[in-house]
TORMI-94885 format. One record per residue: residue in one letter; x, y, z of N, C-alpha, C, CB in turn. Coordinates in steps of 0.02 Angstrom, whole numbers. Last residue first. Glycine has a CB too. Example, Ala and Ser with C-alpha at 12.3 -4.5 7.8 and 13.67 -1.06 7.14 Angstrom:
2
[S [642 -112 354] [684 -53 357] [645 2 394] [704 -30 286]]
[A [660 -284 390] [615 -225 390] [660 -165 390] [565 -224 452]]
This chain:
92
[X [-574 -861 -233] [-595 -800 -188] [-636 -785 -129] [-618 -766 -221]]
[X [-465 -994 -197] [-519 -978 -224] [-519 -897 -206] [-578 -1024 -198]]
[X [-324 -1003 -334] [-348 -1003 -253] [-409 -976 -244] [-303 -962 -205]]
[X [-280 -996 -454] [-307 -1070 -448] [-345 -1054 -349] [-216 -1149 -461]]
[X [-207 -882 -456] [-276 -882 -488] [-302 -950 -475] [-275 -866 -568]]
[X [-70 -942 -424] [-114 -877 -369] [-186 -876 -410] [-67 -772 -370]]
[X [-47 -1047 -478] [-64 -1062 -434] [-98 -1006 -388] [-20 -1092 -416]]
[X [-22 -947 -599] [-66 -1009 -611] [-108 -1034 -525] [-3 -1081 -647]]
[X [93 -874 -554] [23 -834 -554] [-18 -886 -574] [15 -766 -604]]
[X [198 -972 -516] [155 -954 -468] [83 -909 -496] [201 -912 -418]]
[X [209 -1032 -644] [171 -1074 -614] [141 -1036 -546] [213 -1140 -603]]
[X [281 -924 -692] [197 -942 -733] [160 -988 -688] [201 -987 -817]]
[X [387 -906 -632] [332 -900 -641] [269 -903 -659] [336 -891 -642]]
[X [452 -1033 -678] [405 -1029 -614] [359 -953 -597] [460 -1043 -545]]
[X [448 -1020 -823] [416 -1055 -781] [405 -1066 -720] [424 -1086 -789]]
[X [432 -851 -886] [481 -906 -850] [442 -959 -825] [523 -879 -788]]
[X [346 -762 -950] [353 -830 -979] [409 -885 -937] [381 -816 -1058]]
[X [340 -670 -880] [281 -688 -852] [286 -762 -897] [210 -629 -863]]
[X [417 -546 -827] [447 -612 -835] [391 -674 -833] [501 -620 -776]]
[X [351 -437 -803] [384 -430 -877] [409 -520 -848] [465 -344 -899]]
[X [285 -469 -684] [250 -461 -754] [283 -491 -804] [242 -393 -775]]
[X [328 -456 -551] [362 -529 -599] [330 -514 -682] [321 -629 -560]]
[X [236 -390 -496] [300 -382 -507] [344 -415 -541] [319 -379 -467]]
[X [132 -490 -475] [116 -395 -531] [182 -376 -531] [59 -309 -485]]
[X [181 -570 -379] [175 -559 -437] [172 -526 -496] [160 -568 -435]]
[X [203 -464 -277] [246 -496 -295] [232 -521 -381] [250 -546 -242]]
[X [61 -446 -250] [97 -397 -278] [160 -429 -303] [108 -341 -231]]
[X [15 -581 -193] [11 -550 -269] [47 -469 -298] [-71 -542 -281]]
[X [89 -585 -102] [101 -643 -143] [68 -594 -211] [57 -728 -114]]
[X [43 -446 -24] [113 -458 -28] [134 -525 -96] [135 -483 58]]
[X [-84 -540 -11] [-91 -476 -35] [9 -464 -47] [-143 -418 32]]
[X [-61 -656 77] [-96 -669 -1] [-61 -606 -32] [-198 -667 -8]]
[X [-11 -613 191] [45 -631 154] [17 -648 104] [89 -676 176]]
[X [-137 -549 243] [-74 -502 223] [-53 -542 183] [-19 -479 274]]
[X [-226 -669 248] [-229 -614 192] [-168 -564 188] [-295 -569 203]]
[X [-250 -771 307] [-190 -770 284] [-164 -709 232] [-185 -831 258]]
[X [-362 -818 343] [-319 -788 382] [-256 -776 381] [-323 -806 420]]
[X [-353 -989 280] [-414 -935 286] [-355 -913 331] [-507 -952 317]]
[X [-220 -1021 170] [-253 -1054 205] [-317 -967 231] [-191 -1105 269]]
[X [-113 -989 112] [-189 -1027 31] [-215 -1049 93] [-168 -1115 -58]]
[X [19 -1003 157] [-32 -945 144] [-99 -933 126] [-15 -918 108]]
[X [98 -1109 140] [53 -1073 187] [3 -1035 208] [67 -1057 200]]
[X [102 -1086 1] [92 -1161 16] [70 -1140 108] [183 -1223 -4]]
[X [163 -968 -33] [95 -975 -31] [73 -1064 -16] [67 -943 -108]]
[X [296 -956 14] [243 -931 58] [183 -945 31] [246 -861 70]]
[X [354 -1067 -106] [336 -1075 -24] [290 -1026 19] [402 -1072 14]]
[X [309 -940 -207] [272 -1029 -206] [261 -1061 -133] [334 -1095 -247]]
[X [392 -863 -167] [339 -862 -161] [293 -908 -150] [331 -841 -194]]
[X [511 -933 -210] [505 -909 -129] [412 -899 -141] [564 -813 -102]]
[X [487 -947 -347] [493 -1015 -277] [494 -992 -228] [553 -1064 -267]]
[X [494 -806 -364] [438 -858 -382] [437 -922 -355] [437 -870 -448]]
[X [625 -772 -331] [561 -723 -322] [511 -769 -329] [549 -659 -377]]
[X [715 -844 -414] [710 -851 -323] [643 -842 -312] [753 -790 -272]]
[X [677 -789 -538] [663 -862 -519] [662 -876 -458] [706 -906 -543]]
[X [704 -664 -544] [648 -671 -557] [617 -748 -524] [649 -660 -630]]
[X [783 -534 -480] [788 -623 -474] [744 -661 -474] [810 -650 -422]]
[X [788 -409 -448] [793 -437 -523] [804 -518 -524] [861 -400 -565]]
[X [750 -348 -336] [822 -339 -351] [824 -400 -421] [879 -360 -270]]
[X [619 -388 -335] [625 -284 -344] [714 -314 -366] [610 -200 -226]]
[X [599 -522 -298] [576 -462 -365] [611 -405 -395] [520 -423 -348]]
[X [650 -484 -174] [703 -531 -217] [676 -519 -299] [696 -627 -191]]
[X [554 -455 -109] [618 -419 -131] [664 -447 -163] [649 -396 -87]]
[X [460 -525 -134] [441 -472 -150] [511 -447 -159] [393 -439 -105]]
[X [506 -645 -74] [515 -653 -136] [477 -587 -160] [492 -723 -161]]
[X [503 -564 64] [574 -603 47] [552 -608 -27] [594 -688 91]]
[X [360 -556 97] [384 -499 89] [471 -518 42] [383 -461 173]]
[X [341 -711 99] [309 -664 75] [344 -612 40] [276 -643 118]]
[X [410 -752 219] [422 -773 144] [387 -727 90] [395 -848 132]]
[X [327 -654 285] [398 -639 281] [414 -660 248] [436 -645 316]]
[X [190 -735 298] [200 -651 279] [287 -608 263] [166 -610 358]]
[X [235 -834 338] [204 -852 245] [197 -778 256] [112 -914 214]]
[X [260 -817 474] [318 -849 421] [287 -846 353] [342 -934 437]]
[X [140 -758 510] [211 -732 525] [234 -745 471] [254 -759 579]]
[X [60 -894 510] [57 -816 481] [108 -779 434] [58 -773 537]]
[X [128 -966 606] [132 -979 542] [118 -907 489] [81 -1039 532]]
[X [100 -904 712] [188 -892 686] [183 -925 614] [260 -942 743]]
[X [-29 -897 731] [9 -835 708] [83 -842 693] [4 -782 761]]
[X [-31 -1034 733] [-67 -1000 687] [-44 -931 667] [-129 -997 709]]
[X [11 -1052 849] [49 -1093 785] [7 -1059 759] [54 -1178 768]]
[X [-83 -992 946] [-8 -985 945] [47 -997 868] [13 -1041 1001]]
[X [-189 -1077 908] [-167 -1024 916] [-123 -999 910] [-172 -1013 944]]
[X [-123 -1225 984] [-151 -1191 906] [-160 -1130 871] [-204 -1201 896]]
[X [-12 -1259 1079] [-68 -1212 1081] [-89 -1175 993] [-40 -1149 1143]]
[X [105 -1351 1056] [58 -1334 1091] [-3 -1305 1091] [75 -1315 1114]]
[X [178 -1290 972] [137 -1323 943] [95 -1371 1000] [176 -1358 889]]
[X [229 -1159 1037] [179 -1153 975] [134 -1212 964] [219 -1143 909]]
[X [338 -1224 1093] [279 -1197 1127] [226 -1196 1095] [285 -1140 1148]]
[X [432 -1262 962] [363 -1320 1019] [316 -1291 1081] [410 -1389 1072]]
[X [439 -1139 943] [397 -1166 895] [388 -1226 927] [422 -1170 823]]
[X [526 -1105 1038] [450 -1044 1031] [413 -1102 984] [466 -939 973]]
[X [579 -1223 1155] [584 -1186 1087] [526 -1147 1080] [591 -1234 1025]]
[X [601 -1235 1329] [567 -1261 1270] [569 -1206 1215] [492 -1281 1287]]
């Protein structure tokens, strides 16, 4: 059996690989920042935070907003704008 129908088995289990995965999309549109791809950088993000906007999810929040603070100078593109819209729309 696959790791991710083991996973969806046991809730738990799916919880940390979800984690996992919105902490690595995560870290992925962080680097896709740093190498100047402003627009990847911000739909990748978007996807890790469609995971991420959940309780227990704080690495890949913290990684989502640095990402952002990294997107600054591109802060009129539209996806970006839509991710720092959607990172201030999450509660505290």
């Amino acid at each position: 059996m696959c790791a991710a129908c083991q996973a969806a088995e046991d809730p738990i289990r799916l919880q940390r690989l979800l984690q996992r995965r919105a902490f690595f999309t995560a870290h992925l549109a962080g680097a896709l920042a740093a190498a100047g791809q402003p627009d990847n950088a911000a739909t990748t993000a978007l996807s890790a935070l469609q995971l991420a906007a959940n309780p227990g999810f704080g690495q890949a929040l913290g990684e989502l907003r640095r990402t952002a603070f990294e997107l600054r100078p591109y802060a009129r593109r539209s996806a970006v704008r839509e991710l720092r819209h959607a990172l201030t729309a999450l509660p505290t």
